[in-house]
C-alpha positions as CSV (number, residue, x, y, z in Angstrom):
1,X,-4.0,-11.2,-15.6
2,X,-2.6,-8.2,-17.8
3,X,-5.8,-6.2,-17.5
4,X,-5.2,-6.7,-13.3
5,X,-1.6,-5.8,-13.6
6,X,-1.5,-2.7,-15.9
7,X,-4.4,-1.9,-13.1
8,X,-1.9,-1.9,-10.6
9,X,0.1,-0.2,-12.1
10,X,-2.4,2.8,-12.9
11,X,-3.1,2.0,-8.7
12,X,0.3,2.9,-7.4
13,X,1.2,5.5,-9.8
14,X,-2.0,6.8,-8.2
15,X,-0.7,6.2,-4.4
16,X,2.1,7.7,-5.0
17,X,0.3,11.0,-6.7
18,X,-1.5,11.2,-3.4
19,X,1.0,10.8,-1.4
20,X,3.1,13.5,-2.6
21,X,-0.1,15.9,-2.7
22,X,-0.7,15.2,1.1
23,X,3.1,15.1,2.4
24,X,4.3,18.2,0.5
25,X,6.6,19.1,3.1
26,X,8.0,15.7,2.9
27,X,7.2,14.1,6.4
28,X,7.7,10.7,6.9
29,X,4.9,9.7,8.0
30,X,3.7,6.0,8.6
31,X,1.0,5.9,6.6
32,X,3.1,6.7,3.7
33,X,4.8,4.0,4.3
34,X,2.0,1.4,5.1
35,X,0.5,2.5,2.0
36,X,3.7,1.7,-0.2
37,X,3.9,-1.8,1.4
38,X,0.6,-2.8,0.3
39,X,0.6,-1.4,-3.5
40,X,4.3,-3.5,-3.5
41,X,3.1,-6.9,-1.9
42,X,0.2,-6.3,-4.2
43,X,2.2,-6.1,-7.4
44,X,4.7,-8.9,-6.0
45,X,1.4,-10.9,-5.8
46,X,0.7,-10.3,-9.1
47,X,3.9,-11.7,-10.2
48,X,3.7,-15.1,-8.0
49,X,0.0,-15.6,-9.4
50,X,1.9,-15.2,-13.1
51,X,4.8,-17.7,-12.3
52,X,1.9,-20.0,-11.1
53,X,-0.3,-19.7,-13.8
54,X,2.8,-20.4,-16.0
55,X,3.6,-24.1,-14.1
56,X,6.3,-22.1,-11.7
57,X,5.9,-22.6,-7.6
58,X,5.4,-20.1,-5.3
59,X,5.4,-20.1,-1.2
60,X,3.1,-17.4,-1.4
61,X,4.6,-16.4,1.7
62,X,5.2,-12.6,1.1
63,X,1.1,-11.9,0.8
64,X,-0.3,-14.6,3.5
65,X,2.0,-13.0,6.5
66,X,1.2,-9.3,5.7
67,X,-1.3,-7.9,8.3
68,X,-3.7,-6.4,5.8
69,X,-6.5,-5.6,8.7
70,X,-4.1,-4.2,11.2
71,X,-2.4,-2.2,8.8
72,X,-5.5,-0.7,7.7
73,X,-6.5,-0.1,11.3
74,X,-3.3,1.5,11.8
75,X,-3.9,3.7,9.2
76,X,-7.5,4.3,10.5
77,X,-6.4,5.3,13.8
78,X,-3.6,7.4,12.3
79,X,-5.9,9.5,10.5
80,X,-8.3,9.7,13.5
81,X,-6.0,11.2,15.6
82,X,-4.5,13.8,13.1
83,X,-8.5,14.6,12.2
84,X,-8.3,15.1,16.0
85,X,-4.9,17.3,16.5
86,X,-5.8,19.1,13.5
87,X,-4.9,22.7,14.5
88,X,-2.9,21.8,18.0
89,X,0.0,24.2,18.4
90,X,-1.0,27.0,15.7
């Protein structure tokens, strides 16, 4: 369990490295944000698996309702259409 959450850690130290690297300018854009959700439903996983494996309950309900395949294809389609607009307007 510490191996997986200094992991995640490394992970979304990471995403947020890459983030800044792509959105220099600072645009909001929602992949950014999509991408931030997931590393923090992913840490707050981490911490209901702990409280569980330490006798505490858990709803698990933050994880379960997250739309990890639509989100993803969200993202997909996001890209696709910059990879597609790319140089529009110059």
């Amino acid at each position: 369990m510490r191996a997986a959450t200094a992991r995640l850690s490394d992970v979304g130290t990471e995403v947020e490295r890459r983030l800044e690297k792509i959105n220099v300018w600072g645009n909001v854009s929602p992949v950014t944000s999509i991408y931030r959700d997931m590393v923090l439903l992913l840490k707050q996983g981490l911490s209901i698996d702990r409280r569980v494996s330490a006798g505490g309950g858990s709803d698990g309900h933050a994880t379960s309702s997250f739309d990890w395949n639509g989100r993803l294809a969200e993202i997909r389609a996001y890209l696709h259409e910059a990879a597609e607009s790319e140089g529009e307007g110059e």
